[in-house]
Every structure is written in C-alpha cells, then in structure tokens.
FISEKOL-858774 format. One record per atom (N, C-alpha, C): residue number from 1; atom name; residue in one letter; x, y, z. Coordinates in pm, 1 decimal, padded with zeros to 6 digits. Atoms other than C-alpha are relative to their C-alpha. Last residue first. Example, Ala and Ser with C-alpha at 12.3 -4.5 7.8 and 13.67 -1.06 7.14 Angstrom:
BEGIN
(2, N, S, (-00082.0, -00119.0, -00006.0))
(2, CA, S, (01367.0, -00106.0, 00714.0))
(2, C, S, (-00077.0, 00109.0, 00073.0))
(1, N, A, (00089.0, -00119.0, 00000.0))
(1, CA, A, (01230.0, -00450.0, 00780.0))
(1, C, A, (00090.0, 00120.0, 00000.0))
This chain:
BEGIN
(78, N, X, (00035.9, 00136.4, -00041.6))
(78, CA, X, (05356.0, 08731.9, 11420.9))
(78, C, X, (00011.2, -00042.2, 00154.6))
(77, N, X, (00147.9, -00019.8, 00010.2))
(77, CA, X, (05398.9, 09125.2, 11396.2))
(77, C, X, (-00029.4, -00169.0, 00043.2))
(76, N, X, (00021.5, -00071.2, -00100.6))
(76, CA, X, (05804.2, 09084.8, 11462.9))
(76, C, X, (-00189.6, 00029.0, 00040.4))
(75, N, X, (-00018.2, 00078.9, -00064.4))
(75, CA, X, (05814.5, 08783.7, 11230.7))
(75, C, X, (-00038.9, 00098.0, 00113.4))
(74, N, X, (00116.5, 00128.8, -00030.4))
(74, CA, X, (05656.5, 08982.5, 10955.3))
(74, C, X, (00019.4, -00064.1, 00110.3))
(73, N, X, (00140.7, -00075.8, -00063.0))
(73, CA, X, (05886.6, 09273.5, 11033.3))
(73, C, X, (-00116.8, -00103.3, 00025.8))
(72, N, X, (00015.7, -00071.9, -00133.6))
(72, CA, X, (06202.1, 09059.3, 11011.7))
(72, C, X, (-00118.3, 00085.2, 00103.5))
(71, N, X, (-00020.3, 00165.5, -00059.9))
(71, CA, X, (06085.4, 08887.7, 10671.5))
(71, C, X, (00012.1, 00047.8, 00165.5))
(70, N, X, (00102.9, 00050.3, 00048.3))
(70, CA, X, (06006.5, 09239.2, 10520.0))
(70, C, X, (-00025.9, -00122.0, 00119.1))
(69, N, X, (00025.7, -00057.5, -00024.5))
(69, CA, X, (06393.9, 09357.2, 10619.9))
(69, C, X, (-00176.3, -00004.7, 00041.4))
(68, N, X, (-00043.2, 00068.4, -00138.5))
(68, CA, X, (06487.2, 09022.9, 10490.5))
(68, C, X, (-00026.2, 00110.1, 00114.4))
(67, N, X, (00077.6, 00111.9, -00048.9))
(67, CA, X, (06315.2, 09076.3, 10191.8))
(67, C, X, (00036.4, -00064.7, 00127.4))
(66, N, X, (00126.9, -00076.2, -00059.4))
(66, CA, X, (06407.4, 09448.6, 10148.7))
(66, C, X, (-00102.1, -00119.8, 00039.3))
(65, N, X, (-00008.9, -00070.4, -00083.5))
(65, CA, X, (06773.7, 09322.9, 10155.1))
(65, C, X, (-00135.8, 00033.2, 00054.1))
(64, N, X, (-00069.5, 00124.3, -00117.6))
(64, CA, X, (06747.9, 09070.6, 09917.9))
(64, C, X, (00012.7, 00060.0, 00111.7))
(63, N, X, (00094.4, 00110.2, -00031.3))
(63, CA, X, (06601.0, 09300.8, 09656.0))
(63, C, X, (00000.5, -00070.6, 00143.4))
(62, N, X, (00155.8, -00086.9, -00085.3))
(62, CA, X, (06848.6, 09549.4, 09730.8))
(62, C, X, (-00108.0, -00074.9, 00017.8))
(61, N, X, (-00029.2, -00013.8, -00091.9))
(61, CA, X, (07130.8, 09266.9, 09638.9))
(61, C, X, (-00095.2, 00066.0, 00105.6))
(60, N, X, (00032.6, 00131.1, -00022.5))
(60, CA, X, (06982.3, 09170.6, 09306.7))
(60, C, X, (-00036.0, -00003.0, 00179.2))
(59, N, X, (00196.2, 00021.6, 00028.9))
(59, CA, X, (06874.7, 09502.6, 09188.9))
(59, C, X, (00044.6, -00147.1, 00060.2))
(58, N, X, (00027.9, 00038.9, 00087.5))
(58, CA, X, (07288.2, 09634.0, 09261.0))
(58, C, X, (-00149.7, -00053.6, 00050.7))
(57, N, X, (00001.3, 00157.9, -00005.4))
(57, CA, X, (07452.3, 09828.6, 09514.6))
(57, C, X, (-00122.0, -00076.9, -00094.6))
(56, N, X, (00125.0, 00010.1, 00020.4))
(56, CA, X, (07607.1, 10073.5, 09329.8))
(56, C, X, (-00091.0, -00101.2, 00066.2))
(55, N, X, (00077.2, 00126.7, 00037.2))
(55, CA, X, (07971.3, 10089.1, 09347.2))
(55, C, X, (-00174.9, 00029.7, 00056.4))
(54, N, X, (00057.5, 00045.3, -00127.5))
(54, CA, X, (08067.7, 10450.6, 09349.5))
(54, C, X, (-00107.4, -00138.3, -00061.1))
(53, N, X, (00135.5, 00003.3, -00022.5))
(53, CA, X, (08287.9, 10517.3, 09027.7))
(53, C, X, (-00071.9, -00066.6, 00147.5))
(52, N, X, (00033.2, 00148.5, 00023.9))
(52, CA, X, (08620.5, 10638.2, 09100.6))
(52, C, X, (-00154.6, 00000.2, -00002.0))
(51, N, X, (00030.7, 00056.0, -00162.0))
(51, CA, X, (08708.0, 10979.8, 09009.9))
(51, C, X, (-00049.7, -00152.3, -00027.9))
(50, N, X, (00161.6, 00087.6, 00013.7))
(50, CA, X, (08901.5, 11031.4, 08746.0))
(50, C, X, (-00024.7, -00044.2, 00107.4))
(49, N, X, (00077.2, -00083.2, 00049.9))
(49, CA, X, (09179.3, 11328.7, 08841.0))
(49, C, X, (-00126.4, -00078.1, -00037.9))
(48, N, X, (00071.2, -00163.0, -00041.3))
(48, CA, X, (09344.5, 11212.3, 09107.1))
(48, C, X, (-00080.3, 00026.5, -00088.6))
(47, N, X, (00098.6, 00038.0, -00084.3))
(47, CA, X, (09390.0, 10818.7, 08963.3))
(47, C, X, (-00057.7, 00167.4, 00133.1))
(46, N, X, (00127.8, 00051.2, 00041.3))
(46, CA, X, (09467.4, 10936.6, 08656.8))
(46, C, X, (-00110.0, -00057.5, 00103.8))
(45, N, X, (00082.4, -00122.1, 00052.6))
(45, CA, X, (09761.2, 11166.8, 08777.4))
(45, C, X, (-00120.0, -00028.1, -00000.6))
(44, N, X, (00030.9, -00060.8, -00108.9))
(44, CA, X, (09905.2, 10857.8, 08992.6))
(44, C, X, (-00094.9, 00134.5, -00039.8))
(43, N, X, (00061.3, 00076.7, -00059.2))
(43, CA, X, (09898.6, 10635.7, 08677.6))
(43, C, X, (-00051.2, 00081.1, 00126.8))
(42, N, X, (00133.4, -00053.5, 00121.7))
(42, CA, X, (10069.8, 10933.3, 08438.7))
(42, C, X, (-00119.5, -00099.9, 00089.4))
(41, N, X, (00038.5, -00180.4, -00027.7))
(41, CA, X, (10328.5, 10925.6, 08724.9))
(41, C, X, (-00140.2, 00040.1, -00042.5))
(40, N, X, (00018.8, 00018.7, -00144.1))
(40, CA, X, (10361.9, 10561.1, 08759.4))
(40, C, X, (-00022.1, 00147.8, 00039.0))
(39, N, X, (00124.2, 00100.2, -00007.7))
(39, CA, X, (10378.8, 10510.5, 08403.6))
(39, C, X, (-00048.5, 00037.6, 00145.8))
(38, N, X, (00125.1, -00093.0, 00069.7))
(38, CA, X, (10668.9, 10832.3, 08357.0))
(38, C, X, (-00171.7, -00076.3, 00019.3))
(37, N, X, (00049.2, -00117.3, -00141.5))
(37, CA, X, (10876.9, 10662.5, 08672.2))
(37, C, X, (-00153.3, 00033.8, -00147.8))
(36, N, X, (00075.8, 00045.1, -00132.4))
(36, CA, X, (10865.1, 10318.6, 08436.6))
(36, C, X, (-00029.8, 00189.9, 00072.5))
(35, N, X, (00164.5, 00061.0, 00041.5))
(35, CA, X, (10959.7, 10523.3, 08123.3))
(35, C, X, (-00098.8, -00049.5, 00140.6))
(34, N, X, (00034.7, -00095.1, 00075.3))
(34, CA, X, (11272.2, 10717.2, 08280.2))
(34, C, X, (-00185.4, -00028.2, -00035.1))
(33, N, X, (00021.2, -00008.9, -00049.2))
(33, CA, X, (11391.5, 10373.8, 08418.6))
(33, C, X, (-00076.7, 00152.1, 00007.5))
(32, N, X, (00117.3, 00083.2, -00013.1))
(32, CA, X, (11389.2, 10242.9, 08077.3))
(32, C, X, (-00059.9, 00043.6, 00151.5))
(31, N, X, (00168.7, -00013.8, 00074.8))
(31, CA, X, (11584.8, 10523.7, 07950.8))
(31, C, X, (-00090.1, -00052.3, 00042.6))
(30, N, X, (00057.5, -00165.6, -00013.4))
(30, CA, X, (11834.5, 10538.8, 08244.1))
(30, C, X, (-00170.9, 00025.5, -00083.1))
(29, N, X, (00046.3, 00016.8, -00146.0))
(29, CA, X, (11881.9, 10145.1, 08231.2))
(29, C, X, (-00066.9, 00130.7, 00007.9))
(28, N, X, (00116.8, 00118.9, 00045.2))
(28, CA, X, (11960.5, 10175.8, 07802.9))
(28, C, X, (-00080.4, -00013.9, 00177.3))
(27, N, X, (00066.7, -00090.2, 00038.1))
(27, CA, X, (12245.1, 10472.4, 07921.8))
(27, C, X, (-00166.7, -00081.7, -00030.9))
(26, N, X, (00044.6, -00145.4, -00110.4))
(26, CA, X, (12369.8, 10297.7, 08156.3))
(26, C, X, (-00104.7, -00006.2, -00059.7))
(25, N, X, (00083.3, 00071.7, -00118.6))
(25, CA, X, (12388.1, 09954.6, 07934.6))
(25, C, X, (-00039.6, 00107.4, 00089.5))
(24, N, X, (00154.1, 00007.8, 00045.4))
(24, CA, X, (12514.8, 10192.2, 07659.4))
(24, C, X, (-00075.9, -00045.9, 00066.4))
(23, N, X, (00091.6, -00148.0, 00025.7))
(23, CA, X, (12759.6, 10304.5, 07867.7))
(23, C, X, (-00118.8, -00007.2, -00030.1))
(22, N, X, (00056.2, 00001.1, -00135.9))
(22, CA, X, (12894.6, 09970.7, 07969.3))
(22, C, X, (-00086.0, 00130.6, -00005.7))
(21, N, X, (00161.4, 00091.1, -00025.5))
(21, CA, X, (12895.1, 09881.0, 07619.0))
(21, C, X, (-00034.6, 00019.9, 00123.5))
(20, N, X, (-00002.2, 00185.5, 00001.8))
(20, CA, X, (13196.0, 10118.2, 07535.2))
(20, C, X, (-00141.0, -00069.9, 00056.6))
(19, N, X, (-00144.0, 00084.9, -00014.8))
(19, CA, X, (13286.1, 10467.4, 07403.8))
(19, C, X, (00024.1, -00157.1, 00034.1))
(18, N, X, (-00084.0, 00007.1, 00150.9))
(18, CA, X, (12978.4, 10603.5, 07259.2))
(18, C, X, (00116.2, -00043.6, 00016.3))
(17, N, X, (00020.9, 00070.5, 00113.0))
(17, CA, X, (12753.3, 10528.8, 07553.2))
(17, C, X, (00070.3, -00004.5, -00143.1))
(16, N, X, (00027.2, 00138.9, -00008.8))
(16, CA, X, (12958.7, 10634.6, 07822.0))
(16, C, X, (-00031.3, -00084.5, -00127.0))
(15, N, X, (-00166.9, 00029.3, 00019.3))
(15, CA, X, (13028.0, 10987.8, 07636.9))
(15, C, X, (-00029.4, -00158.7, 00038.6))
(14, N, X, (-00048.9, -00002.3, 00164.6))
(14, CA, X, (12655.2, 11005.2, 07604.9))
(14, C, X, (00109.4, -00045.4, -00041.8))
(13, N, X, (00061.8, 00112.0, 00017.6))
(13, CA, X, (12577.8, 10916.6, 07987.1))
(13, C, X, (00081.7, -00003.4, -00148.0))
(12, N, X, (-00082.9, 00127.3, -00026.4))
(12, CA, X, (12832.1, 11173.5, 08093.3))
(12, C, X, (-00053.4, -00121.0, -00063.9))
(11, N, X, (-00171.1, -00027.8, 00105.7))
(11, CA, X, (12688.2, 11454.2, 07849.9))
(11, C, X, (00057.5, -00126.4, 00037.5))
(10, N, X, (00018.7, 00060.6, 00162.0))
(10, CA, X, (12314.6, 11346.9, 07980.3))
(10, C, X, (00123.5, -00010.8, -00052.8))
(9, N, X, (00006.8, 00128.6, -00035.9))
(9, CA, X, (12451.2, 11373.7, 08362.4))
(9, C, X, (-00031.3, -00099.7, -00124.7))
(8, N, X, (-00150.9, 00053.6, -00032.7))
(8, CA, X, (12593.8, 11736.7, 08306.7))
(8, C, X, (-00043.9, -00152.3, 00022.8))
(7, N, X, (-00048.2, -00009.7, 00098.5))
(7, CA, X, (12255.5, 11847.5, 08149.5))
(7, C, X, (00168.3, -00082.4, 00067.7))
(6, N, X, (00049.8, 00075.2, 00164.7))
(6, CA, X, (12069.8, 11678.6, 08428.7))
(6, C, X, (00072.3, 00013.9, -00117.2))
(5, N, X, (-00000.6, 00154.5, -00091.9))
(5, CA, X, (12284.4, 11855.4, 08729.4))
(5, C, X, (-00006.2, -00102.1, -00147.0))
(4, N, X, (-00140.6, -00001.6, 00025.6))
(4, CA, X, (12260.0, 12192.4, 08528.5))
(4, C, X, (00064.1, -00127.6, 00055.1))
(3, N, X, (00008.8, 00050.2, 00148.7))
(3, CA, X, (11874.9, 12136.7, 08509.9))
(3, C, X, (00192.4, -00018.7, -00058.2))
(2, N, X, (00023.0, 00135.7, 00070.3))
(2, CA, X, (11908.3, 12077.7, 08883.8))
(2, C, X, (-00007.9, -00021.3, -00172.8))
(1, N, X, (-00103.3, 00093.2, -00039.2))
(1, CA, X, (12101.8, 12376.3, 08965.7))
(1, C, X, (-00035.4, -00141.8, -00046.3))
C-alpha cells in the first residue's frame, strides 16, 4: 500500500512539475527534503554502529591526581 501511495505521489509531483512552477517548487521541496531525512538517517546509522571513543584521561590529569592523592597521604602521616 505504501509503495502504491509513493508511486501515486511521484505521478502527481511529475504532472505538477511539467505544467507550472508551483510543481516544480513541490517537486524541488520533496527532493531536498528527501536529502535532509537521508543525512539524518546515514547520521543516526553512524552513530550505532561506530562506537564512541572512551575519553582517556590523559598524562597531564593522572599526574595531578596522584599528586594530590600523595599530598593527602603526606599530610595524613605529618
């Protein structure tokens, strides 16, 4: 039913577009709105299938951590 939906909605667009400018303006909205869904599709795919990388916490940050960790113990022994 839906491909029979679609084919009956391409024929109307077509006729639109070959008879006057309001068609083509359809038909020019349809395409572009066509593209956007396809970005937002191929965007939602990419973000299922690559996983995200796990931030890391970095040599600056660990550092800084094991000196305040360090710093805490010293004070606790003092």
């Amino acid at each position: 039913m839906k491909l029979l939906a679609c084919i009956a909605a391409a024929v109307l667009i077509g006729i639109l577009a070959a008879a006057d400018p309001v068609g083509a303006y359809v038909a020019g909205v349809s395409v572009l709105a066509i593209l956007f869904r396809t970005c937002l599709y191929i965007r939602d795919l990419h973000n299922e299938l690559v996983p995200k990388r796990r931030r890391e916490t970095d040599k600056v940050q660990a550092a800084y951590d094991r000196y305040l960790q360090e710093r805490e113990q010293g004070d606790q022994e003092a």
